[in-house]
N, C-alpha and C positions, 0 to 999 in steps of 0.2 A: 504494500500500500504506500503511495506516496502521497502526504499530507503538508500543503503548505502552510505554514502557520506564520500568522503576520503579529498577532497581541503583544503582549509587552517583552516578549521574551525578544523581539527584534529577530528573528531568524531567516534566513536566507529561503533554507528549506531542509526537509525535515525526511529520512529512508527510517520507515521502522518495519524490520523481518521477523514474521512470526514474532507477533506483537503480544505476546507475553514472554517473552522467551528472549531476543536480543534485541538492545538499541543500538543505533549509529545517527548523530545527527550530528550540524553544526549550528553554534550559536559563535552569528557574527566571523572573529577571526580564530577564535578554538574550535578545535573537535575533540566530542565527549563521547568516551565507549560506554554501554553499562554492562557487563554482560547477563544480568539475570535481574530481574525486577526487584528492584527497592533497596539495589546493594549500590556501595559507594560511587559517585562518579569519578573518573579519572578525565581529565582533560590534557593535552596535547604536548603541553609541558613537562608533567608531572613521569610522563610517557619518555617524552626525549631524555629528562634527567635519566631515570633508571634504567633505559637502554644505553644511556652512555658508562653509566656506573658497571652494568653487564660485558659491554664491547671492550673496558678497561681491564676486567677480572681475566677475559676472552686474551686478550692481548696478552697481559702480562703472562698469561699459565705459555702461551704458544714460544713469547720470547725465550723465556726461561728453559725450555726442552729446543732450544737449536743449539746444534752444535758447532766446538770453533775448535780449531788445532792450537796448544798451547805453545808451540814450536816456533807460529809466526810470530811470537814473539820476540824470540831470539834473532840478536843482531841488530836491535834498535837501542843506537846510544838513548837516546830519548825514555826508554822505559825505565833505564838504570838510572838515569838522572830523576826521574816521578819517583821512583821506590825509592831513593836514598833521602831523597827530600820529603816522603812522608814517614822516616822512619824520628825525624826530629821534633823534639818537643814543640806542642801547640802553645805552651805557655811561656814561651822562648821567642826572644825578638826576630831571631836568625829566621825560622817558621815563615816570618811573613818579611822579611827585608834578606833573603839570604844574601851570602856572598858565594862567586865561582872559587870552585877549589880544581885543582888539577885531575883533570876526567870527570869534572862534573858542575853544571851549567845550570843553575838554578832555574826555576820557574813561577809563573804567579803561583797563587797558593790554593787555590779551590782544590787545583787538580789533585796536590799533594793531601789535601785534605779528606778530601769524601776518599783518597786509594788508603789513607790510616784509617778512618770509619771502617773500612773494610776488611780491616788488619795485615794491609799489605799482603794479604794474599791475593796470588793470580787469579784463579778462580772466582774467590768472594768478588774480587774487584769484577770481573765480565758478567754476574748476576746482579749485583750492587747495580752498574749501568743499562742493563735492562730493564730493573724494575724505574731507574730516573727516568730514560726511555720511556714508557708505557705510562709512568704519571704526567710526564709533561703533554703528552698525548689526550689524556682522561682533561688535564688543564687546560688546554687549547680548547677542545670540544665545548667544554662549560660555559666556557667565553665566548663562546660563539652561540652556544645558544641563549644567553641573555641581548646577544644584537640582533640575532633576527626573530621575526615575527611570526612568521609561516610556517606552517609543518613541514611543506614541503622541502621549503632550503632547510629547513632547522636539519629534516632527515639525509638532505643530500651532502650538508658540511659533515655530518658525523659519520658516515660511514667512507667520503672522499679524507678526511684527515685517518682516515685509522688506516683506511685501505693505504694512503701515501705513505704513511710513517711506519708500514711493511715493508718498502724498497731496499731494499740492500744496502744502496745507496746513504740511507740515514740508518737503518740497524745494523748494519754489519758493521762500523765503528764498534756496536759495544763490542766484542767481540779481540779489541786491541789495547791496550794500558798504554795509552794515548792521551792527548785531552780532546780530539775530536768530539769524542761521544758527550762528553759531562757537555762542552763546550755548546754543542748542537742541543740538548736536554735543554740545559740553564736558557737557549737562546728561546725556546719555544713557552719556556716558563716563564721567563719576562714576557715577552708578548701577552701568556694571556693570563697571569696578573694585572698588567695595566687594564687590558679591556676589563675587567672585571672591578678594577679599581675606577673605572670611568660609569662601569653603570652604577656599581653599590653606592661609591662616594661615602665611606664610612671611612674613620680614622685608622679603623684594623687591617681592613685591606692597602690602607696606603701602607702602613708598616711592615704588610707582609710580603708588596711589590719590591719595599728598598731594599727588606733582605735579599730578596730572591737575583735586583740590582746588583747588588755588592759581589753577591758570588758569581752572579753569569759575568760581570766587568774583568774579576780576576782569574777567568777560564784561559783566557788571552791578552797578549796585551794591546792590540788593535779595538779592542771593543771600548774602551775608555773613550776614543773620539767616536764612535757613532752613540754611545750614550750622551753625550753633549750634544750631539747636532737631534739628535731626535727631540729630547727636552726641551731646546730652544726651539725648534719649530712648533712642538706643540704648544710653548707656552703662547708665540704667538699668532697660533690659529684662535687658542682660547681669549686673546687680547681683543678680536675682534669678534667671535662668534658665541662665545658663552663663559662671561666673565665669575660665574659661579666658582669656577674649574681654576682659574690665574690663582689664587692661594696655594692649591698642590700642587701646580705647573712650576710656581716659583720654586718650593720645596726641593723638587724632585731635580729642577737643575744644577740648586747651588749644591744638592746632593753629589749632581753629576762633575761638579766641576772638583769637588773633595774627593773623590774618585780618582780623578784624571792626576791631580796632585798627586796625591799617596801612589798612586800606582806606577806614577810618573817618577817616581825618587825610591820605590820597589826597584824599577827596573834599572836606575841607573845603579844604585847598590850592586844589582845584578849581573848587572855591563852586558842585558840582553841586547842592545841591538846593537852589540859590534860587529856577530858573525853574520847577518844579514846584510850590514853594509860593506863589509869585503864579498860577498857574494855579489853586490850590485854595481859594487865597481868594478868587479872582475870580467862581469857577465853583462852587464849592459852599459857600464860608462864606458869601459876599455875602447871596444871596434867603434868610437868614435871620437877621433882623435882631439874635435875639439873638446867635445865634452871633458875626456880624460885632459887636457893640457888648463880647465879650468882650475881643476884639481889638485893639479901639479904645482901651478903658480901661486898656489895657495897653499902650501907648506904638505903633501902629500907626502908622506917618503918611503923609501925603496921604489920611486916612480921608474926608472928605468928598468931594474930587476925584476917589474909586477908585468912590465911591457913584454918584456923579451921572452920571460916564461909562460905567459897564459896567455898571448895572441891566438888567436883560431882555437880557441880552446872548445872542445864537442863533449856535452854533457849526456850523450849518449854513448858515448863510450868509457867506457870502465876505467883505463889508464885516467882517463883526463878528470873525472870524476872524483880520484883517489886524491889527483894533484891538486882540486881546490880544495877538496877536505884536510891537505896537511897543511893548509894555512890558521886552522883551526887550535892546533897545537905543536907543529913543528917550532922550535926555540928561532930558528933564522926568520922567520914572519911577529917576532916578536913587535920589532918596532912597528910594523903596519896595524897591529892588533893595539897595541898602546894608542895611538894617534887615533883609531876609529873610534876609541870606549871616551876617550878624554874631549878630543874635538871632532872628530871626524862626523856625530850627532847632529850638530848643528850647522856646519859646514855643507851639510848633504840639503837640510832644511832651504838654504837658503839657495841653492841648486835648483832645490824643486822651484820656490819661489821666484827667481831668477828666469826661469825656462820653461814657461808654460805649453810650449811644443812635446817636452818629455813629460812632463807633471801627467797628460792628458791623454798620453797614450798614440797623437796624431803621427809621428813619424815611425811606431814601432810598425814592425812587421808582422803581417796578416795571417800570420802560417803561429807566432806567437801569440797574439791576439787569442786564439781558438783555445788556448791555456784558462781562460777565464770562464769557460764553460766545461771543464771537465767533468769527468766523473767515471768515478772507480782509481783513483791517483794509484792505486797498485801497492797500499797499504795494507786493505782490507783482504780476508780469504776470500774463498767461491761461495759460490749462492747457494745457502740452504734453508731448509721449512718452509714454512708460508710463504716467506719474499716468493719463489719461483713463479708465484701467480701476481705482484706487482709488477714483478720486472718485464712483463711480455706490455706494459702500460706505458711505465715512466722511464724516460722523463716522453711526457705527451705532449706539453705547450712548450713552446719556443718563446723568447725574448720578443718576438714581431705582437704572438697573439697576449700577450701579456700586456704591449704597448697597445692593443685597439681596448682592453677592458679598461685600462686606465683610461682611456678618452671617452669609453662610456660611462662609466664610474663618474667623471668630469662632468658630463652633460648631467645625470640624476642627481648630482649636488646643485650643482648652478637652480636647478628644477625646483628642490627638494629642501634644502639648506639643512639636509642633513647630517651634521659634521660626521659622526660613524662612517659615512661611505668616504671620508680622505683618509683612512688607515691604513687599507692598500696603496693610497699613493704616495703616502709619505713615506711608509717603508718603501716601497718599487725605488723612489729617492736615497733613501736610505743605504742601501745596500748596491747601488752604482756609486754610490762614494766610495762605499767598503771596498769596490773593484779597485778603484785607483789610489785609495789608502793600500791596499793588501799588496798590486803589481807592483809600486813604488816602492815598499817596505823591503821587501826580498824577494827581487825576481829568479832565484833558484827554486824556493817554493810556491810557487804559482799553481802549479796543478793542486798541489796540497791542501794549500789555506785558501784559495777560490773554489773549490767543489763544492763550496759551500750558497755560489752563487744560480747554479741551477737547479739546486734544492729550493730555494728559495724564488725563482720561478716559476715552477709550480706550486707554491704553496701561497704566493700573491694571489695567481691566476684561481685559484682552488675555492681563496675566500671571496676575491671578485666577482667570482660567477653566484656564488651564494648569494651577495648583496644586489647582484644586477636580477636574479630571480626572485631574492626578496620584495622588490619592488615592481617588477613585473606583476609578480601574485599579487600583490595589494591594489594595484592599481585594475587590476582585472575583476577584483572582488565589486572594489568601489565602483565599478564601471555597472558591473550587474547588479547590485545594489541598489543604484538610483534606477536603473530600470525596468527592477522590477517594482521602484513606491512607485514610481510614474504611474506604471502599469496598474496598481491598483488603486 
């Protein structure tokens, strides 16, 4: 029987099957199951929460039964330098300001932190990161179902975020005593802490945003300036669009900017980016002479020595590969190592500044370029469990269809003045800086620390399409809405 019902309950229209027995109807923009007369109603919401609390339990049991070979571990300085540095006291200054010791390269501190929560073991650590894995997952979902409206997108962001965050690609990290995986976790837990912080607007969730800030900031140390640029763009979207929001916006920058401080006098304690910038002088100031003679005239030294042995240098090949890694600790590279840690930081700074043709990426070559979309950098093992049915999917959208959602996304704000729909686009912003912060910083790692950029591609385009079917729906609602009062 299908009965329209117009009285106070406002309803569109109304399917009741075997009408003692099941209801299905809608009022307005929910849908209410009942399944058996007089028993509680559930509406649409209430629904998406505890299907998303199910597809988290779902997630996390499937992460935790795949298996990884603990062998690819071996051979990564990097793992030894995470385990030696969480093997140190957390109530110890060293913990979080270490210093380089000989064969070992400190790092920010999260990573070292959550591998001693784990007890330093291998093991513990690759289930540890599945289960951050799979909650940052259940986090993103939540958050998303408090911006949209509709059952429809609500159902289509929850099962496209679980089904993505199956790809190999983002789970097969945990899988390595790396900071990829915490790094990508914390990245997806900021995100939707903030959204979550933007619809509650309670003082607890601001609080639980900055923590969740401070540890995704010190996964890496690139992340300090895209948490500044992000906070000062929001603060002032909120400057113009809804000045309720400029109190936590302020907060949350000069947050950012204590951040960037600390993290910034971490890393020089650390003298982390000295080996990154002998890798970017090697590798990309060298084959160009003037660049390299900028350098030169500015107190560079062993500039002859650095010419004559790593010209034509091919990082494909193993010999050559060896030869820039013993700049890292060979005693004769010493002076070049002194000069990067002391000045060569700032000196590169004002390089970039100086030369907005390299800063930008315009004169690199095209064949290197393709570095900033990779993926699978050849860290991770081979594909196993559930991923084998993501991986025949992602990566699906390209950078092109990513750029037409943002310019619809664009039109339904202008429309709409909905500020939610600029979230995709300030990230999409966001993370084309990360590009030319990341290729700038150490173009020997490029494939590495950018993998992160096509992940993130698909995961704009993912909530894109939610928000541009959000509105869609609504606006179709409203369409048959008015006419069907007209109609009566």
């Amino acid at each position: 029987e299908w009965n329209f019902i117009i009285g106070n309950f406002k309803c569109f229209f109304s399917i009741i099957c075997r009408k003692d027995y099941y209801y299905f109807f809608i009022v307005e923009q929910n849908i209410y199951f009942c399944w058996r007369k007089n028993t509680q109603v559930m509406n649409i919401t209430q629904i998406s929460h505890r299907l998303n609390f199910i597809l988290f339990l779902v997630t996390l049991f499937l992460n935790l039964i795949s298996t990884w070979d603990a062998k690819s571990w071996e051979g990564f300085s990097d793992v030894k330098d995470y385990l030696h540095h969480s093997s140190l006291s957390i109530d110890k200054n060293e913990f979080y300001f270490a210093k380089p010791e000989p064969g070992y390269y400190p790092r920010p501190f999260t990573v070292p932190l959550f591998f001693k929560i784990a007890g330093s073991h291998g093991e513990t650590i690759v289930q540890m990161q599945k289960l951050m894995h799979s909650l940052a997952a259940f986090v993103l979902v939540y958050a998303m179902l408090l911006l949209l409206k509709t059952g429809i997108a609500r159902f289509f962001i929850m099962i496209s975020i679980y089904f993505f965050m199956s790809w190999w690609n983002i789970l097969g990290w945990t899988t390595q005593l790396l900071s990829e995986s915490l790094s990508m976790s914390f990245l997806f837990l900021w995100i939707g802490t903030f959204i979550i912080y933007f619809n509650k607007r309670t003082p607890f969730y601001l609080f639980i945003h900055c923590c969740v800030a401070i540890l995704f900031s010190f996964t890496r140390d690139s992340w300090p300036y895209v948490l500044v640029l992000f906070y000062a763009i929001v603060f002032l979207v909120f400057v113009f669009r809804d000045k309720r929001f400029i109190k936590a916006a302020s907060i949350l920058f000069f947050l950012s900017i204590i951040i960037f401080i600390v993290q910034g006098k971490s890393s020089e304690i650390g003298q982390r980016t000295k080996l990154p910038l002998i890798n970017t002088l090697i590798l990309r100031i060298l084959p160009e002479k003037e660049n390299y003679n900028w350098f030169v005239v500015r107190g560079m030294p062993m500039a002859g020595f650095i010419k004559l042995r790593f010209t034509g240098l091919d990082l494909k090949k193993e010999p050559d590969r060896w030869k820039l890694w013993s700049t890292y600790r060979d005693p004769e590279y010493q002076p070049l190592r002194d000069w990067a840690s002391l000045k060569g930081k700032n000196l590169y700074v004002a390089f970039l500044l100086s030369h907005p043709k390299y800063t930008l990426l315009i004169d690199e070559p095209k064949d290197n370029l393709k570095r900033i979309f990779s993926v699978y950098p050849g860290y991770i093992t081979s594909i196993n469990g559930y991923s084998c049915y993501s991986e025949k999917w992602f990566p699906f959208f390209s950078p092109l269809s990513l750029l037409i959602f943002i310019l619809l996304l664009g039109w339904i704000f202008f429309k709409t003045q909905n500020v939610a729909i600029l979230f995709p686009v300030i990230l999409s912003f966001l993370f084309l800086f990360h590009v030319f912060l990341i290729y700038n910083a150490d173009t020997c790692e490029v494939e590495r620390h950018l993998f992160i950029t096509m992940i993130m591609v698909q995961f704009i385009s993912l909530i894109a399409i939610s928000f541009i079917l959000d509105e869609l729906i609504q606006k179709i609602k409203l369409t048959i809405n008015r006419s069907f009062s007209s109609s009566t």
